[in-house]
C-alpha positions as CSV (number, residue, x, y, z in Angstrom):
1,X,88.2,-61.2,16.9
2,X,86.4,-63.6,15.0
3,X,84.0,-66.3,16.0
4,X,84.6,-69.8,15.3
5,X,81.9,-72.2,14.5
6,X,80.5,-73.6,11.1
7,X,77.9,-71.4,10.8
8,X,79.5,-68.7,12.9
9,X,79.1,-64.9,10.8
10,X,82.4,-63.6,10.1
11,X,82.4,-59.9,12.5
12,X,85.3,-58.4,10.9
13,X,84.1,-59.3,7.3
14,X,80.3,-57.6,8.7
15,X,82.2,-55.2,10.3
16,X,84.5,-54.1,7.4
17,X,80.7,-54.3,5.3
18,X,78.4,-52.1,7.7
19,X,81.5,-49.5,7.3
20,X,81.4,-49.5,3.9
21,X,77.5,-49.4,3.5
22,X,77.7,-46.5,6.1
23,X,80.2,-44.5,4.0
24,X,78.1,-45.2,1.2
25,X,74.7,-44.3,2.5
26,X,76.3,-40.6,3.9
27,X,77.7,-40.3,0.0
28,X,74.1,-40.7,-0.9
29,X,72.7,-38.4,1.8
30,X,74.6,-35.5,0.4
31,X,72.6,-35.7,-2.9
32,X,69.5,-36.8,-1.6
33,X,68.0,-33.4,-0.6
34,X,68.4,-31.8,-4.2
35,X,66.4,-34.7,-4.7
36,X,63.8,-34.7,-2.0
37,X,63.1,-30.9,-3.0
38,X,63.0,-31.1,-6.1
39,X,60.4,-34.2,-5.7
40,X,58.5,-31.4,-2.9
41,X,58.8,-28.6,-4.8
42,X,57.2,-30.3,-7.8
43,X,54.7,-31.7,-5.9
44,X,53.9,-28.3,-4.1
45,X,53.7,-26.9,-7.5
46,X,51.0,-29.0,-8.4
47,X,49.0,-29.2,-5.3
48,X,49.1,-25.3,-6.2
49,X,47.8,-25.9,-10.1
50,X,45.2,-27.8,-8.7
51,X,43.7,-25.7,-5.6
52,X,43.7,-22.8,-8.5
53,X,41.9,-25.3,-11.1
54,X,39.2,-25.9,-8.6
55,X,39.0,-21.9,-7.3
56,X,38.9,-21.1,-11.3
57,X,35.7,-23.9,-11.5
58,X,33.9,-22.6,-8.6
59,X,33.7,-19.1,-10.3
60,X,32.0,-19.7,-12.9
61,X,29.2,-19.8,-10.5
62,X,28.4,-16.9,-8.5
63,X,26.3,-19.7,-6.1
64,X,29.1,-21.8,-5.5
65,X,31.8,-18.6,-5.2
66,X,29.7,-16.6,-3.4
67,X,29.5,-16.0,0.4
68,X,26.1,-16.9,1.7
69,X,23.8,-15.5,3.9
70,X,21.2,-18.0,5.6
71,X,18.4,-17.4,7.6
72,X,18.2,-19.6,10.5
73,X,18.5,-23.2,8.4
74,X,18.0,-26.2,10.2
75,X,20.3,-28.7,11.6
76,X,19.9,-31.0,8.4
77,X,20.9,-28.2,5.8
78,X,23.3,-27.1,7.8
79,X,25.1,-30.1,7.7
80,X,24.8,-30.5,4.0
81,X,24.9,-27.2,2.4
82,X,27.9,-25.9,4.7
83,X,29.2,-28.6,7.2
84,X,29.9,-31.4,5.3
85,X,31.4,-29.1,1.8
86,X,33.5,-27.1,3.9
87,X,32.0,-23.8,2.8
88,X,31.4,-20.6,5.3
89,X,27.8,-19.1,5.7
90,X,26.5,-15.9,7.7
91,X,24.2,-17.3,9.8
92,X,20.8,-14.8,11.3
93,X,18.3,-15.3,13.4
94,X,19.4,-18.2,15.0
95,X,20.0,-16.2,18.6
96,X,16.6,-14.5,18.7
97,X,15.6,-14.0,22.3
98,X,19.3,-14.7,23.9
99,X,19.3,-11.8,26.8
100,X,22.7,-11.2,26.3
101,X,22.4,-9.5,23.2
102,X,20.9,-6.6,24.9
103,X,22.4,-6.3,28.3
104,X,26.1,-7.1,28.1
105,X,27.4,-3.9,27.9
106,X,30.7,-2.7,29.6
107,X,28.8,-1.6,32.8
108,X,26.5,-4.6,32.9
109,X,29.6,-7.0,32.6
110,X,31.3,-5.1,35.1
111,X,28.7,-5.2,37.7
112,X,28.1,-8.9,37.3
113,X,31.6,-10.8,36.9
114,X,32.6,-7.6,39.3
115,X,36.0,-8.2,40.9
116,X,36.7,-12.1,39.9
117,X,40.3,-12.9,38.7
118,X,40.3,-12.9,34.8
119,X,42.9,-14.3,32.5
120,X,43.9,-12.2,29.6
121,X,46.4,-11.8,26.8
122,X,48.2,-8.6,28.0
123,X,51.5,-7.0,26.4
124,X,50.3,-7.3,22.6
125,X,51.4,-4.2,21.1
126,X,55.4,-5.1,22.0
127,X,55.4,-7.9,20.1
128,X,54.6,-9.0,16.4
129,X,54.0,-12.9,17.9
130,X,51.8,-12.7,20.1
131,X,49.1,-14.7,18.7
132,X,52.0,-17.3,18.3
133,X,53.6,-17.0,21.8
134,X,50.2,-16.9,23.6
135,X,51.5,-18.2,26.7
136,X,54.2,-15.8,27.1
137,X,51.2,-12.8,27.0
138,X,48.7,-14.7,29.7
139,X,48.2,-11.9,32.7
140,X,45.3,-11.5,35.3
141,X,43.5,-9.0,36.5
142,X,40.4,-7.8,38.7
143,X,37.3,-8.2,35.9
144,X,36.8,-4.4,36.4
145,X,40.5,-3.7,35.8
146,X,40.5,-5.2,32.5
147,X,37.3,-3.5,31.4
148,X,38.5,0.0,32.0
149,X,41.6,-1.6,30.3
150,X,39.5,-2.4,26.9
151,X,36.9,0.5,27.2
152,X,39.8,2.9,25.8
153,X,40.1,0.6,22.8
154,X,43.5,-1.2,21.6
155,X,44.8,-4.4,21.0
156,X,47.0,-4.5,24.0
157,X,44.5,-6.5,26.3
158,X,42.1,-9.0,25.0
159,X,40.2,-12.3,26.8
160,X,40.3,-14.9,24.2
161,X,39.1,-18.2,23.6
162,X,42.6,-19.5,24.9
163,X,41.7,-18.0,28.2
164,X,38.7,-20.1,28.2
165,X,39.1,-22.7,30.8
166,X,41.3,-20.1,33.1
167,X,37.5,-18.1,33.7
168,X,35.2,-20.7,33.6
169,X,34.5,-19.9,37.0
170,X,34.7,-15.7,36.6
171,X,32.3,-15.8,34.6
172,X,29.6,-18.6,35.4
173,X,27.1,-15.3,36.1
174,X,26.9,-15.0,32.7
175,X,25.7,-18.1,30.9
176,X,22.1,-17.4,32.4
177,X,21.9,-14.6,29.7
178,X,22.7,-17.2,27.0
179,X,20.8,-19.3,25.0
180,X,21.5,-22.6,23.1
181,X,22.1,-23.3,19.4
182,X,20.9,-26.9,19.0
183,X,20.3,-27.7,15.5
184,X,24.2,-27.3,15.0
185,X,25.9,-27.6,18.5
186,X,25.7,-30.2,21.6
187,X,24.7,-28.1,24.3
188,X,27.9,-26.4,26.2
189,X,28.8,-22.5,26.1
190,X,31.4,-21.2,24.0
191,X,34.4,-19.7,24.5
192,X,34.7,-15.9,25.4
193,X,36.1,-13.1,23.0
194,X,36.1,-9.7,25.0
195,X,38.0,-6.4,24.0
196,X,37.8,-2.9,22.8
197,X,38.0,-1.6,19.8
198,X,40.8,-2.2,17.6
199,X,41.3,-6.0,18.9
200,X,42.8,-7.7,16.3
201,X,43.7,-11.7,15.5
202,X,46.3,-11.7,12.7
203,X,45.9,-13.7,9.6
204,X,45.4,-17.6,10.3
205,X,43.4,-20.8,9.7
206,X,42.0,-22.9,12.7
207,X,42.5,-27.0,13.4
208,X,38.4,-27.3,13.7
209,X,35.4,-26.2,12.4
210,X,34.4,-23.2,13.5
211,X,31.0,-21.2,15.0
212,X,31.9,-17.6,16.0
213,X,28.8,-16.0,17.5
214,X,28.6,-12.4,18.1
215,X,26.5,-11.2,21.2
216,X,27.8,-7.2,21.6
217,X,29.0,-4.9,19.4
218,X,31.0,-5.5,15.6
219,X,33.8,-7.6,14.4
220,X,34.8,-6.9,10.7
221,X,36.4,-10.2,9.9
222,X,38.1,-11.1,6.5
223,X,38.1,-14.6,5.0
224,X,40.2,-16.1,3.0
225,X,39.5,-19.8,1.7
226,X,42.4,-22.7,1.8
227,X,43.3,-22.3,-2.5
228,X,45.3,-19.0,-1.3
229,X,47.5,-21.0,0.9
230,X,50.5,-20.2,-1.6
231,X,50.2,-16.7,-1.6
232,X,50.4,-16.2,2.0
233,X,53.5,-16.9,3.4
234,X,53.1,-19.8,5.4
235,X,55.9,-21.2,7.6
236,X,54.7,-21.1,10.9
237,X,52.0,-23.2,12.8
238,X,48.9,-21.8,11.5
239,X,49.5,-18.5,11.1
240,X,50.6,-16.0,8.0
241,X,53.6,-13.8,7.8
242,X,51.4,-11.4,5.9
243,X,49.7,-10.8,9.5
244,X,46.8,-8.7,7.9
245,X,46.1,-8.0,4.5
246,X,44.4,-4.8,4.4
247,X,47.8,-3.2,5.8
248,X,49.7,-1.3,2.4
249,X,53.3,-2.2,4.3
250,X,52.7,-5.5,5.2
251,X,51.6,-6.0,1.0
252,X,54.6,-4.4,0.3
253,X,56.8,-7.0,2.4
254,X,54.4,-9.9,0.8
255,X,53.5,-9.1,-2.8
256,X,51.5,-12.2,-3.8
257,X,49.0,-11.8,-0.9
258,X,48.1,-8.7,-2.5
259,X,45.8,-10.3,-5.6
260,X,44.2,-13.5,-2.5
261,X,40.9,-14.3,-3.0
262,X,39.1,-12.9,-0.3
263,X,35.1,-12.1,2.1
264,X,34.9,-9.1,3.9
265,X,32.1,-9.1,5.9
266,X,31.2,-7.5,9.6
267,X,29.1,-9.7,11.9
268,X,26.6,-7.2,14.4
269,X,24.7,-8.8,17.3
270,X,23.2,-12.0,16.8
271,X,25.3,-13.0,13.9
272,X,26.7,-16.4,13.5
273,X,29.9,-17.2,11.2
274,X,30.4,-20.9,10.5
275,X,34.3,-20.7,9.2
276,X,35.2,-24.2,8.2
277,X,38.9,-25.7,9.1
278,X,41.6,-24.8,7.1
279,X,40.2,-21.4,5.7
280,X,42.2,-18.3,6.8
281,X,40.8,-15.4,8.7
282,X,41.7,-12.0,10.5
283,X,39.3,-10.4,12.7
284,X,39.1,-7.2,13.7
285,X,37.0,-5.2,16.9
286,X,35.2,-2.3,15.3
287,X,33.9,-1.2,18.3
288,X,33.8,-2.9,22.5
289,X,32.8,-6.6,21.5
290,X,31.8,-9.9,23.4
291,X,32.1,-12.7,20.8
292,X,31.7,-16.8,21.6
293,X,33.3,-18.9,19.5
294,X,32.0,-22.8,19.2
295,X,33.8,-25.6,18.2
296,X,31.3,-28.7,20.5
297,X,29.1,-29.5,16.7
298,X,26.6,-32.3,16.6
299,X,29.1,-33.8,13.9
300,X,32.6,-34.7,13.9
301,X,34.9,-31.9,14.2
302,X,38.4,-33.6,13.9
303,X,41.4,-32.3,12.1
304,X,43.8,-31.3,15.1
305,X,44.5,-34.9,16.2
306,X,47.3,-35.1,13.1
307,X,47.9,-32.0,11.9
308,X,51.9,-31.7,10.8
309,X,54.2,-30.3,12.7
């Protein structure tokens, strides 16, 4: 049907053309992602040349390579020897005096959260996601259930910082043994880490800066900084396919994680470890731990807000 008028648009003339630009455009689309990936895999290729250009310049110093140890530095060098760069230091001294460091043992922690509800991440062992599918692993528990649960070690049951907000209220008896960090943080607790040995956090890389603090027992914790990304299998969220590198069969499934650039260090009580976003890490219980990790810094701490994907 056609519309009269002087000015009127001719439909089956724009009709007849949208078709034809339609049959056109899906022509083009069958070509155009040979194009797109060769365009992305180019441009992957030399986001990779240059991460390695800069990791090459770096060691040339053993200063700017290195992983540093600091002694309690103030707020101001905080910020602009590690903050601000993006670079990850060992922190001491900075929780002199907190009580917990001495009393939250197993039998302590059991007698003072005592038989409050807990949220944990239970079921770990059947299933190599687990970190990924957190929700799927959430169970609860009587406080003194899930200790005698971690005091025989494993990975199967583990309070995390995702469980966070579910025990805010289990554990409120606790933040009296805690003290404050203030010449990095705002002044709000961190978030709980509490598990046997052997609890283990596969391979990934966080959305903010982090400040892991370690009140009981050891963590050894491997870090790996954002140059490696290419070598580590990464197709999912924030985590690695290699899972953990120091494991001879997962290396054997994922060669080129074998020669990463990588820390290995073990934090003991009253360590801090700032990790700054985007470097990977894997952390694993050496022994019974309690572990706070803070994320609430005096500076802006975005990155999560548009993260892809």
């Amino acid at each position: 049907m056609r519309k009269s008028g002087k000015n009127a648009p001719d439909l089956s003339l724009t009709a007849a053309t949208a078709d034809m630009q339609m049959r056109m455009a899906l022509r083009q689309m069958n070509f155009m992602p040979a194009a797109r990936d060769d365009e992305t895999g180019m441009a992957l290729r030399r986001r990779e040349w240059l991460l390695d250009v800069m990791e090459r310049q770096r060691a040339l110093s053993p200063y700017a390579a290195g992983l540093l140890t600091a002694d309690h530095p103030s707020g101001d060098d905080f910020l602009h020897h590690f903050y601000a760069p993006g670079r990850p230091v060992i922190i001491k001294g900075a929780m002199t005096g907190w009580p917990a460091l001495d009393r939250w043992t197993p039998d302590y922690l059991a007698a003072t959260v005592g038989e409050a509800m807990v949220e944990y991440q239970g079921g770990r062992d059947a299933a190599a996601d687990y970190e990924l599918m957190k929700d799927r692993h959430k169970r609860t528990a009587p406080f003194s259930r899930f200790i005698q649960l971690v005091r025989d070690g494993g990975n199967d049951a583990y309070i995390t910082a995702y469980n966070s907000a579910a025990n805010a209220a289990a554990f409120k008896g606790l933040e009296p043994d805690l003290g404050y960090l203030d010449a990095y943080l705002t002044r709000a607790h961190g978030m709980l880490w509490l598990g046997g040995e052997g609890a283990f956090t596969p391979l990934h890389f966080d959305l903010t800066n982090n400040l892991l603090a370690q009140v009981t027992g050891t963590k050894r914790i491997i870090l790996i900084p954002p140059s490696q990304t290419g070598r580590l299998a990464h197709r999912r969220h924030v985590f690695s396919d290699v899972q953990d590198v120091t494991d001879p069969r997962r290396l054997d499934a994922y060669p080129a994680a074998r020669d990463v650039l990588r820390y290995e260090l073990v934090l003991t009580p009253g360590d801090l470890l700032f990790i700054p976003i985007g470097w990977w890490h894997q952390v694993r219980s050496e022994s019974f731990s309690a572990m706070l990790t803070y994320t609430n810094f005096r500076w802006p701490n975005a990155g999560h807000e548009n993260y892809p994907g």
